[in-house]
C-alpha positions in Angstrom: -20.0 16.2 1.8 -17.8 13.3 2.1 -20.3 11.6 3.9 -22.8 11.0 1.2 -20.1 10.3 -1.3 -20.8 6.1 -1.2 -17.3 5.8 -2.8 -15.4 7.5 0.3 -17.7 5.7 2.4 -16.6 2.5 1.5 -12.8 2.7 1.0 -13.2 4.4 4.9 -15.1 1.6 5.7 -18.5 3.0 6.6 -20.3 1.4 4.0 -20.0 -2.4 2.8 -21.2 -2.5 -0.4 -22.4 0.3 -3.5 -22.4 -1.4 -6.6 -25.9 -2.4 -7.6 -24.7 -4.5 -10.3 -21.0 -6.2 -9.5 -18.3 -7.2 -11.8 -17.9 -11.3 -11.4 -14.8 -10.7 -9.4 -16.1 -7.9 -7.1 -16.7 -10.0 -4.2 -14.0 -12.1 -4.5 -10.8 -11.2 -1.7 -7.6 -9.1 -1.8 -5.6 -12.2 -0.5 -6.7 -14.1 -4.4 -4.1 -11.7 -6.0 -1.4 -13.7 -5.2 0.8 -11.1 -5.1 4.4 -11.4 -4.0 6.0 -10.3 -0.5 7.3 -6.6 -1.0 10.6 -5.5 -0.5 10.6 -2.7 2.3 12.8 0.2 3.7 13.9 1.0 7.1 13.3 5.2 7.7 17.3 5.5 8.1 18.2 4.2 4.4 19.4 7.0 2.5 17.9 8.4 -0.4 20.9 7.2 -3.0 21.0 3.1 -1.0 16.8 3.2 -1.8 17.9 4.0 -5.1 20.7 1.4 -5.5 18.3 -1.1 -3.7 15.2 -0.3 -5.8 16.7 -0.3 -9.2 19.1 -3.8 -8.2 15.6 -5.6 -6.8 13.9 -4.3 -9.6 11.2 -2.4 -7.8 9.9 1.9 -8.5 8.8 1.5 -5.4 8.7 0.5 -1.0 7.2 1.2 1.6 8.8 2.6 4.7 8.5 0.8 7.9 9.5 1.2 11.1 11.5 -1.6 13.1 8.1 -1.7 15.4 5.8 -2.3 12.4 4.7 1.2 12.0 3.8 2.2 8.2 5.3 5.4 7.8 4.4 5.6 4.0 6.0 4.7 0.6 9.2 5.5 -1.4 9.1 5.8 -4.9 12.1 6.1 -7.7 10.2 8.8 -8.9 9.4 10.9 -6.0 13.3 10.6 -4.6 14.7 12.0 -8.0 12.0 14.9 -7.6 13.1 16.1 -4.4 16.6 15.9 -5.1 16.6 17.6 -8.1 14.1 20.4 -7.0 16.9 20.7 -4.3 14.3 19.1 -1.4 16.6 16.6 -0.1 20.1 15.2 -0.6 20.8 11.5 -1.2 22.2 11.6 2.1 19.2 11.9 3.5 17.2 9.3 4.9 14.0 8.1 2.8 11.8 9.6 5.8 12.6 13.4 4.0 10.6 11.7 0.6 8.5 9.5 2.0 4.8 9.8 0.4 2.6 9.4 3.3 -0.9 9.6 1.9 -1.6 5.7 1.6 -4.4 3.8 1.9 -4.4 0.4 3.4 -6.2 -2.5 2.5 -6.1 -6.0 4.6 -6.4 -9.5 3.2 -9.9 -10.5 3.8 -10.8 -7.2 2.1 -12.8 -7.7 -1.2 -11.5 -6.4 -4.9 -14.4 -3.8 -4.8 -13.5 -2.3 -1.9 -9.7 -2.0 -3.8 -11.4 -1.1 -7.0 -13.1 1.7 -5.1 -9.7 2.8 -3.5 -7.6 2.6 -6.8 -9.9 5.2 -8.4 -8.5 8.0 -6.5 -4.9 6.7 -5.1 -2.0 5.0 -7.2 -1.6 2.1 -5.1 -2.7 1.0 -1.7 -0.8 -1.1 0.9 -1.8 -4.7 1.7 -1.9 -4.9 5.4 -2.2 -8.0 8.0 -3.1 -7.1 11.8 -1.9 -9.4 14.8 -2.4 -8.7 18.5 1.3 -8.9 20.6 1.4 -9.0 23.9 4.8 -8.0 25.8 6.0 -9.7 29.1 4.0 -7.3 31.5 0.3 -8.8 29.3 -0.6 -5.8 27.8 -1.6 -6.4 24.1 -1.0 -3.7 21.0 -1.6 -4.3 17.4 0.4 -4.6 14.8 0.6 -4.3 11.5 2.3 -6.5 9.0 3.0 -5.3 5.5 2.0 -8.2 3.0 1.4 -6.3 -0.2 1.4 -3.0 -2.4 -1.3 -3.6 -5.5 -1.7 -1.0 -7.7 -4.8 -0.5 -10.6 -2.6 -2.7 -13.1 -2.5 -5.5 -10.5 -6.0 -5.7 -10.2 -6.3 -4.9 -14.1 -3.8 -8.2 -14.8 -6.1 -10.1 -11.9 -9.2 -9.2 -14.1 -7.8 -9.8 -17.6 -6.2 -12.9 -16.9 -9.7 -14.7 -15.4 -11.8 -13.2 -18.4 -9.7 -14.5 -21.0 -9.7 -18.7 -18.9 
């Protein structure tokens, strides 16, 4: 059933486009945001440091990634303070025992439907950039790099602050 829902079909990328008549700014790409570089967590940081960090930097939330580049998911004030108190995890613990890893991921060249579309059913989605490496034997992998995490008020703010020029 998924597979005629146009909606999942875009934000998975099968489909391009489903909007017969598009808001001025649905074409227009991820990158025009502007948003500012995010702060993110290592999976050893401890619950109470993600705290400390989060609430000094001024952030609810980070996402968790790996020293390689691997997106592991996303920390949030909220979700840490839920597990500990329901007794889930310790603030010993490393963020990895909270992490929230049902994310979408969205990359730069992306347009704002395509967010629009993936913002209807997740709180946020990550901001990615891809980039082949190649190691000293010439074998290539990619990686990610984590530029962004936009939520609906983002793209709200975006929206707003264009209609009202």
């Amino acid at each position: 059933s998924k597979f005629l829902n146009d909606k999942w079909m875009m934000r998975n990328g099968f489909l391009n486009d489903i909007q017969e008549h598009k808001p001025w700014w649905w074409n227009i790409k991820v990158q025009k945001l502007n948003l500012s570089a995010p702060l993110t967590l290592l999976p050893e940081v401890s619950c109470q440091k993600a705290i400390e960090i989060l609430q000094e930097k001024g952030y609810d939330q980070a996402p968790v990634v790996a020293e390689s580049g691997l997106i592991l998911g996303m920390v949030t004030l909220s979700n840490i303070l839920t597990s500990v108190l329901a007794g889930n995890a310790q603030f010993s613990d490393p963020v990895t025992k909270v992490v929230y890893d049902q994310f979408s991921k969205i990359g730069l060249e992306d347009s704002l439907g395509k967010l629009s579309c993936i913002l209807e059913n997740d709180p946020f989605a990550i901001i990615v950039h891809e980039q082949m490496q190649f190691n000293g034997n010439g074998s290539s992998f990619t990686k990610q790099t984590v530029f962004g995490v936009v939520t609906a008020v983002d793209l709200l703010t975006f929206v707003s602050r264009r209609d009202q020029e």
